[in-house]
Each structure stands twice: as structure tokens, then as C-alpha cells.
C-alpha positions in Angstrom: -1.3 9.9 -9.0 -1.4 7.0 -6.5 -2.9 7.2 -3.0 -1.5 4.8 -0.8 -2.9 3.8 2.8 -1.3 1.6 5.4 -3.3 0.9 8.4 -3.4 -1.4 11.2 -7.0 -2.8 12.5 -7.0 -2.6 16.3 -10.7 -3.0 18.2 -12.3 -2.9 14.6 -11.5 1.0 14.0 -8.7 1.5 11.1 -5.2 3.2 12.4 -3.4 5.0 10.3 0.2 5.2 9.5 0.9 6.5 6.7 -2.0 8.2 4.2 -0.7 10.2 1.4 -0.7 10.5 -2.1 2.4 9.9 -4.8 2.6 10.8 -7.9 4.0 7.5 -8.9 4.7 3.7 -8.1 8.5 4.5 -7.4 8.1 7.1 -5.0 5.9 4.5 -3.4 8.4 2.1 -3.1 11.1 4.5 -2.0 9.3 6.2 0.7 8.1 1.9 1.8 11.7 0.6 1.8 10.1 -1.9 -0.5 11.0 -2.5 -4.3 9.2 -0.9 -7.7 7.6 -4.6 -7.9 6.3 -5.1 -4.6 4.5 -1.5 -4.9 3.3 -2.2 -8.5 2.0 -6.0 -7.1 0.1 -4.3 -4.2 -1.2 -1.4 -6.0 -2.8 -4.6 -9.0 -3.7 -7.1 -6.3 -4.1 -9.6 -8.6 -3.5 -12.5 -5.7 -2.2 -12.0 -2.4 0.9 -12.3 -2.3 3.4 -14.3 0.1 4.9 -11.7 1.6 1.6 -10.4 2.9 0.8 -13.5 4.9 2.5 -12.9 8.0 0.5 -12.4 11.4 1.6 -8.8 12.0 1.6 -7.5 8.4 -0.6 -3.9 8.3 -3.0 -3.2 5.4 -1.6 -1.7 2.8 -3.8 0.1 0.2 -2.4 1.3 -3.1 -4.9 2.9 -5.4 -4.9 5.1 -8.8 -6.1 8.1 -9.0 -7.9 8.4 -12.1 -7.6 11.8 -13.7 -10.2 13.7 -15.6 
């Protein structure tokens, strides 16, 4: 399970646009218009990636879920 936040900051308090939970990186992508890659790239945030530097780009937050 993946639970994936995109938010805008406007006046310092967090906006929400989307904020649900997936139950994998796929369904990510599909329901972002975005491909497999880009979800699995945000979701590891190893380095911040080009397409992310843009002035009007929202937060996006993709985290696993870890199961017990």
C-alpha cells in the first residue's frame, strides 16, 4: 500500500488535492497521468528530479505503507 499526497502551500497552511491511498505504484501513476517511473522516482526520492523544478509544481508525497 502507498499513500500518496499532493498539496499546494498557499499562506504557509498545506492544501490538499488529492490524499488517498493505492495499493500500488501503477495505480499511482494511472490515476497522476504520469508514467510507472515517474511514480516509482517520487515515491524513492533519491534526488530531485528535473521535472519537479518548475515554479508552479505542487508537492507531491508518495509514501509506503509498511505492513505488519
Amino acid at each position: 500500500m502507498f499513500d500518496c499526497k499532493i498539496y499546494v502551500i498557499i499562506d504557509e497552511e498545506k492544501v490538499y488535492m488529492l490524499d488517498k491511498q493505492f495499493k500500488n505504484l501503477k495505480l499511482i501513476a494511472e490515476e497522476l497521468g504520469i508514467t510507472y517511473q515517474q511514480a516509482a522516482d517520487l515515491s524513492s526520492r533519491r534526488e530531485i528530479k528535473k521535472y519537479t523544478k518548475f515554479k508552479f509544481f505542487p508537492n507531491i508525497e508518495i509514501t509506503k505503507i509498511k505492513s505488519n
